[in-house]
N, C-alpha and C positions, 0 to 999 in steps of 0.2 A: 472564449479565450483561445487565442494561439496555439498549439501546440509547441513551438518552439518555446513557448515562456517554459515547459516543463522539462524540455530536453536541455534547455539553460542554467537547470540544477543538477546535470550533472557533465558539464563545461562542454555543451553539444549545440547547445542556442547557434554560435558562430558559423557552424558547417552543414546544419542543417538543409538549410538551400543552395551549397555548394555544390553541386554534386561530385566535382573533380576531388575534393576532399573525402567526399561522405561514402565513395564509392571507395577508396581507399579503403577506410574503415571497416567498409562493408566486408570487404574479399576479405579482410584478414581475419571479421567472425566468419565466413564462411571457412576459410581452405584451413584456420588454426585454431577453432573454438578451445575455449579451456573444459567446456562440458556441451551435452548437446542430450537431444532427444531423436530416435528413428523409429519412422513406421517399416511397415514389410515393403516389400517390392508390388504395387502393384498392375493389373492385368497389360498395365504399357510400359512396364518396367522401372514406373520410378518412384522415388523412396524420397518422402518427404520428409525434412526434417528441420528442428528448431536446434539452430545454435547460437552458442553465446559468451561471447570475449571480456575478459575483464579489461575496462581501461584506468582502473585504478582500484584503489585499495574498500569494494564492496559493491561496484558499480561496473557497469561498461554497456553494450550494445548486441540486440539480439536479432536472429536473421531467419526467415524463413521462408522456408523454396522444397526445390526437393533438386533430385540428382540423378543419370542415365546415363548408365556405358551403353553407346552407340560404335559402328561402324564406320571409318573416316574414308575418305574415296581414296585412301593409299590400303586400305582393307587391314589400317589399324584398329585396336579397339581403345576409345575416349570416353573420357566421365566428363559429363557438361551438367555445372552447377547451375541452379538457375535461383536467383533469389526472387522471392513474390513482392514480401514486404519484412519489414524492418521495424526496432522498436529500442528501446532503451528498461532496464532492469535498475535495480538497486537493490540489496539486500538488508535486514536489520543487524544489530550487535545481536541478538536472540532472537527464537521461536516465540510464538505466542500460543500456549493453550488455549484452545476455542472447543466449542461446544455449539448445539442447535445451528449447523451450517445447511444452507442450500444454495445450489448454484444455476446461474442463467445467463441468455445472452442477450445483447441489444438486435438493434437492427444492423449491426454493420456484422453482427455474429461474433464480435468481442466477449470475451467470459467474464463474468463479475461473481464474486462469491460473498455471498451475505451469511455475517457471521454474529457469535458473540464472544467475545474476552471474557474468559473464563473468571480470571483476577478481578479486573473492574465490574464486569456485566456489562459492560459497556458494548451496543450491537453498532453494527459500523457493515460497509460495504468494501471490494476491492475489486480493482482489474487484475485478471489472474493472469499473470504468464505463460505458465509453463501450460498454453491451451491444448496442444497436441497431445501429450500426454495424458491429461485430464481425457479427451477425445477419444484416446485407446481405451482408457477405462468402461466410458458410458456405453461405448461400443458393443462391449461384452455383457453389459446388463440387459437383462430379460424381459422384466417387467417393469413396472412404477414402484412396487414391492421392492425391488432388487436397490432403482436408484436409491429411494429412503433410507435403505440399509447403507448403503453405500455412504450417502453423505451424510449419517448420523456418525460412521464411524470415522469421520476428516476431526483428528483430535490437535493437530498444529498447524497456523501458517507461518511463514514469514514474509511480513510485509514492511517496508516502508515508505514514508512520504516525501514527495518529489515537489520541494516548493517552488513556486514563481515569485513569492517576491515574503519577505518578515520583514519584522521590525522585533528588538529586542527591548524588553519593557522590564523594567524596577518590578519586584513579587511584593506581592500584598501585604502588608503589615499586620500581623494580628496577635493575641495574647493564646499563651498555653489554655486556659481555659478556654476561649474558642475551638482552639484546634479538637480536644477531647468533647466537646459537643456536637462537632462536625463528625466528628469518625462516627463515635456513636450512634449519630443519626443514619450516615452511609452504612456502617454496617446492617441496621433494622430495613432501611430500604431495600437491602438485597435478600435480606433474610423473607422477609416481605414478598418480590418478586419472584423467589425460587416457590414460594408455598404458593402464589398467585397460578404461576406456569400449572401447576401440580393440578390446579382445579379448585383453590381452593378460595373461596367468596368474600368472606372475612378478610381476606390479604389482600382481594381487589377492592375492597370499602376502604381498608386503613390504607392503603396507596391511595384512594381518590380524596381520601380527607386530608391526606401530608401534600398532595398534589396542590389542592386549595387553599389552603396553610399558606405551603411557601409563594405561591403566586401574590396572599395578599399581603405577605412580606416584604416579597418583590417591589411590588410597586409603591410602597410605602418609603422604600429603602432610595429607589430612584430617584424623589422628588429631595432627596435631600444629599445625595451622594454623588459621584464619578462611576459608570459604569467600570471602566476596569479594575477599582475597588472594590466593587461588591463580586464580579465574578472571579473564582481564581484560575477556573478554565473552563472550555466548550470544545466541544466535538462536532459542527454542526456540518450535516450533507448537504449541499447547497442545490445538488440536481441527480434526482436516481439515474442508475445504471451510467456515472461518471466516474466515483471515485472520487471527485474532488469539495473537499474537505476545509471549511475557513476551522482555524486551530488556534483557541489559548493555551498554551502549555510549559510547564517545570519543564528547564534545561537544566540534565544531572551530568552530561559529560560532555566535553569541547572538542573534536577532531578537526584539522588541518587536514584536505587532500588534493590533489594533483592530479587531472586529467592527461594521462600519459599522452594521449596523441593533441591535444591541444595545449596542453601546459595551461590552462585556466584554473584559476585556483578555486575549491570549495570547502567549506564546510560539514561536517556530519556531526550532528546534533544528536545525543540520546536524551529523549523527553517522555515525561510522563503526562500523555494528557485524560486528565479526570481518572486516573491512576491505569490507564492505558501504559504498556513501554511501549519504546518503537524508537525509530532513528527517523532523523528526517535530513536530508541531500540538499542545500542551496550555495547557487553560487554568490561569492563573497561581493559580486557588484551590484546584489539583488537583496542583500539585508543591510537593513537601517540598524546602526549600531554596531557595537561588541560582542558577542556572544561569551556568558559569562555562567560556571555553574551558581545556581539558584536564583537565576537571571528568570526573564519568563519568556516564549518566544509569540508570537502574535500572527499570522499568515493565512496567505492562499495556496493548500499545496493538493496533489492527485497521490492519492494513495495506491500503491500497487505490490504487487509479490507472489509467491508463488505456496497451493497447495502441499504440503507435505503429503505425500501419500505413502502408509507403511503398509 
């Protein structure tokens, strides 16, 4: 998939391959970031750093280069920015408590942070952001000892999903007695999972027997039903070390936004999927439908955000 499908959920699709536009954009995260990250100076004098502009209300564009006062042939002294590369951010309505985090990179040297939602259980991957910083961290670790320490104690991210394209879908219909045999069952499965982690044998038998269960549920259910009936949501990773994420999910709050340098207009979704929160970023010419709370949203989006590090 494109890239630009995902820069088009937060009204950048259009400028993307402009570059008389995009360069625009670019200077102004450089020379006027709203927040930024700096290394030291180093042995040639120059200080890399990640900056990043808001162009509207929890999103905007991020830049990284680095910078060097030099000597000009009038025996001025000049700071020349240089930017490397570029990227786009979004932020959620919240943090997510996470737990059991480790992190890595691809082959392009991108960070990805492999997590679990503390609330759902729910494990999920991300493109991390804020990489430089992350980078001063590890920098300073010692040993293998030192990182594990490190990344046991990453207790919040925030992330959100950058869709390319939804559809909004009518929520499932069901009776109160369904809903309290569902919980019920979700909360045993976690309870389940956390004794399983722990070591414990009995927990991984009564998981591989509920596992079995509902597979032959599953398929009994399909031959006679609507798949988007039987599921009320999915979380699924479609390819490691991407981020990107096909999503059923409860839409609990509706946002209007406005990409200040383009004026395209988008959406910001708070959605709970499989009792995940999270916001999710699309432009309104990229969803089918209305977006309505206890609507349900349906998509292909890249998940991304930034470490909290306390």
């Amino acid at each position: 998939m494109h890239q630009n499908n995902f820069y088009s959920a937060v009204g950048l699709g259009s400028v993307a391959d402009d570059n008389r536009k995009l360069n625009k954009i670019l200077r102004l995260a450089s020379f006027s970031p709203d927040f930024s990250h700096e290394k030291d100076a180093d042995k040639k004098g120059r200080i890399y750093f990640d900056r990043y502009k808001y162009l509207g209300a929890g999103f905007g564009v991020n830049v990284h280069g680095y910078r060097r006062t030099r000597t000009n042939k009038e025996g001025k002294l000049v700071e020349k920015h240089v930017v490397m590369d570029w990227g786009i951010f979004a932020l959620s309505h919240e943090d997510n408590p996470v737990a059991h985090s480790f992190v890595d990179t691809d082959e392009n040297q991108l960070i990805f942070c492999y997590t679990e939602d503390v609330q759902s259980r729910n494990t999920f991957e991300f493109r991390v952001n804020n990489m430089l910083e992350m980078m001063d961290y590890y920098k300073q670790l010692r040993d293998y000892g030192d990182v594990l320490a490190f990344e046991e104690n990453i207790k919040s991210v925030n992330m959100a999903l950058l869709m390319a394209y939804a559809t909004v879908l009518l929520p499932v219909d069901k009776s109160m007695g369904q809903d309290f045999h569902q919980l019920m069952e979700e909360e045993l499965q976690r309870e389940l999972l956390m004794r399983a982690r722990a070591g414990d044998d009995e927990a991984v038998h009564c998981l591989n027997q509920m596992a079995i269960e509902q597979e032959i549920e599953l398929g009994e259910r399909l031959a006679h039903e609507d798949l988007l009936s039987i599921f009320e949501g999915y979380f699924l990773n479609m390819t490691e070390k991407s981020g990107i994420f096909s999503i059923l999910a409860d839409i609990t709050e509706v946002e209007e936004l406005t990409n200040e340098a383009t004026q395209e207009k988008l959406y910001r979704l708070t959605v709970s999927i499989t009792d995940t929160k999270t916001s999710v970023y699309i432009n309104q010419d990229n969803l089918t439908g209305l977006p309505m709370v206890g609507m349900r949203l349906m998509g292909l989006g890249m998940l991304q955000g930034i470490i909290k590090i306390h």
